[in-house]
C-alpha positions as CSV (number, residue, x, y, z in Angstrom):
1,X,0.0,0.0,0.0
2,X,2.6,2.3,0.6
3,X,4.2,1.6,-2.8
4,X,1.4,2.9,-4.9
5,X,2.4,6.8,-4.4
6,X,6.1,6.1,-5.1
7,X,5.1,4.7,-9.2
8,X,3.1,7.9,-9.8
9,X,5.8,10.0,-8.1
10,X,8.8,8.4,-10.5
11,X,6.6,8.3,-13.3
12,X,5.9,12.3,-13.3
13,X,9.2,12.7,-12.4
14,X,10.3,10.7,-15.7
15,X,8.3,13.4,-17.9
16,X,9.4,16.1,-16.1
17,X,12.9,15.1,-17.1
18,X,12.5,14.3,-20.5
19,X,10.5,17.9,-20.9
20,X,13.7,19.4,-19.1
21,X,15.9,17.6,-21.8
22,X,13.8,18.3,-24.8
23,X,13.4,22.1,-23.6
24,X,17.1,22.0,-23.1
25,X,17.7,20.6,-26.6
26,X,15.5,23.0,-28.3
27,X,16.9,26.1,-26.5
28,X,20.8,24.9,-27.2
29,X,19.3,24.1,-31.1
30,X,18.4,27.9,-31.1
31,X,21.4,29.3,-30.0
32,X,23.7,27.3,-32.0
33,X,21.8,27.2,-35.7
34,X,19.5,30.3,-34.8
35,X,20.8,33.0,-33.1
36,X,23.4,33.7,-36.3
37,X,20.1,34.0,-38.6
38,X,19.5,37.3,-36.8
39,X,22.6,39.3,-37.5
40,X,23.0,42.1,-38.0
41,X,20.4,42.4,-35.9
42,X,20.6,42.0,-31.9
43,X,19.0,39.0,-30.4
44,X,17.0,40.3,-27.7
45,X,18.0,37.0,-25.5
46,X,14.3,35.6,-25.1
47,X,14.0,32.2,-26.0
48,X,10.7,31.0,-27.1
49,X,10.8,27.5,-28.7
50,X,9.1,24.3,-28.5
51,X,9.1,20.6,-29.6
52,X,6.4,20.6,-32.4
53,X,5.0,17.7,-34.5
54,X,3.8,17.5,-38.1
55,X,0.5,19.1,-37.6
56,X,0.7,21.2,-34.3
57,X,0.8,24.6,-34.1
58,X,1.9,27.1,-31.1
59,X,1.9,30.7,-30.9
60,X,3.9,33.3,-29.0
61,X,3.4,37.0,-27.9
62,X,5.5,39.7,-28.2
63,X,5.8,43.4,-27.9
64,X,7.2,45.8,-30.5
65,X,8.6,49.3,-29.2
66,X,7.5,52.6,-31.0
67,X,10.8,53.4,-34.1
68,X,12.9,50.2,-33.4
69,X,13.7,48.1,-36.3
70,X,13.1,44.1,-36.2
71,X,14.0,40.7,-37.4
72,X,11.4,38.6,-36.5
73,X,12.6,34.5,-37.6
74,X,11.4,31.4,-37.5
75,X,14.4,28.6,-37.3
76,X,13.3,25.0,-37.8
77,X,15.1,21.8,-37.2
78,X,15.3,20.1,-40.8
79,X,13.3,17.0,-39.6
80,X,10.4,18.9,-39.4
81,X,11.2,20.5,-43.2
82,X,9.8,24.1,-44.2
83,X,6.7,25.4,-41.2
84,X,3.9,28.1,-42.1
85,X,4.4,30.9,-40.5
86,X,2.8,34.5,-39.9
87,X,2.3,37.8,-37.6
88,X,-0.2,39.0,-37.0
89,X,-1.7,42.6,-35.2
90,X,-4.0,43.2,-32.0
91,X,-6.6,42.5,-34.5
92,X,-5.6,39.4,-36.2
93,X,-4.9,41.2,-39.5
94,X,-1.8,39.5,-40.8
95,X,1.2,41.9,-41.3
96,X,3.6,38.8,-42.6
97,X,3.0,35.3,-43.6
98,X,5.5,32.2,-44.5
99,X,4.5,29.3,-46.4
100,X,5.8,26.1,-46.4
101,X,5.6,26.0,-50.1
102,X,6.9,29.7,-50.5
103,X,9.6,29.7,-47.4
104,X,10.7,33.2,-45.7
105,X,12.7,32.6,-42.6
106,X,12.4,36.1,-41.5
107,X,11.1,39.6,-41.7
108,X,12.3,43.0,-41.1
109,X,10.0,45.7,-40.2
110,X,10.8,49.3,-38.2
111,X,7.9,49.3,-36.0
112,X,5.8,52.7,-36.3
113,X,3.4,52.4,-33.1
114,X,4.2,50.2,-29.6
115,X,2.3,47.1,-30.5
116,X,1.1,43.4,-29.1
117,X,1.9,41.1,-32.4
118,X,1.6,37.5,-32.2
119,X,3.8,34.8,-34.0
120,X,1.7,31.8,-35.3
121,X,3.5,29.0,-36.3
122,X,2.1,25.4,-37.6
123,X,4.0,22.3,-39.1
124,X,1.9,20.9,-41.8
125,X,1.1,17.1,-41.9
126,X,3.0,14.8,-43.1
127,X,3.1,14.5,-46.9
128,X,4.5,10.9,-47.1
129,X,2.9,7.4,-46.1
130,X,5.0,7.1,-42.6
131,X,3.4,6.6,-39.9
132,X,6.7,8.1,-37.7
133,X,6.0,10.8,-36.0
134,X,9.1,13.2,-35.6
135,X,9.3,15.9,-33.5
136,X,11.5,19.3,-34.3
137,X,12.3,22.1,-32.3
138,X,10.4,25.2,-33.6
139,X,12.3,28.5,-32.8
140,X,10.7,32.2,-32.7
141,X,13.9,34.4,-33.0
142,X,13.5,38.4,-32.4
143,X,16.7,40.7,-32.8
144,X,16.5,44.4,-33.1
145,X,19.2,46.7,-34.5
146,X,21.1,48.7,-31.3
């Protein structure tokens, strides 16, 4: 009886720790492959990534300050291939999109207002007959120009 907490206990533990590694992974991905994407542009230091699978998607805020200029990049581990991609306003009105089919792995903009923009990101399914699902890490890169 006093067994039955302790599997529960190791088994959470166990996904904890393989979160921790993959979140580890994907953050050392980003600023080994990444982080160079950016220049000339600053990287701003915040890592937003995650583990994504053919046919997830994820999102991640950000703020844009009044006369700065941007890079805004998407970096993708190659087992995942190309990603869709956009940003989008306060009022979902796309300001940038990425297609798998058409790829742009970043955008510059000079930003003319303070703003709330969101990054959208989703992997498309996958094209072949596998049944192997493979997870990438999916990077949201910001720099800005000092």
């Amino acid at each position: 009886m006093f067994r039955l907490p302790v599997v529960p206990t190791l088994l959470a533990a166990g996904l904890m720790l393989a979160t921790s590694t993959a979140s580890a992974q994907c953050k050392s991905f980003a600023k080994n492959k990444c982080v160079p994407g950016l220049a000339p542009y600053k990287f701003n230091e915040t890592f937003n990534g995650a583990q994504l699978a053919p046919g997830e998607e994820a999102e991640v805020n950000l703020t844009f300050y009044s006369g700065q200029e941007y890079r805004v990049m998407v970096c993708v581990h190659q087992i995942l291939g190309e990603v869709n991609w956009k940003l989008v306003d306060q009022n979902n009105k796309i300001v940038f999109e990425s297609l798998a089919d058409e790829p742009k792995h970043s955008f510059d903009f000079k930003a003319a207002s303070t703003a709330q923009m969101k990054v959208v990101v989703w992997v498309p399914p996958n094209k072949g007959g596998s049944d192997m699902v493979h997870l990438g890490c999916v990077a949201v890169m910001v720099g800005f120009k000092e």
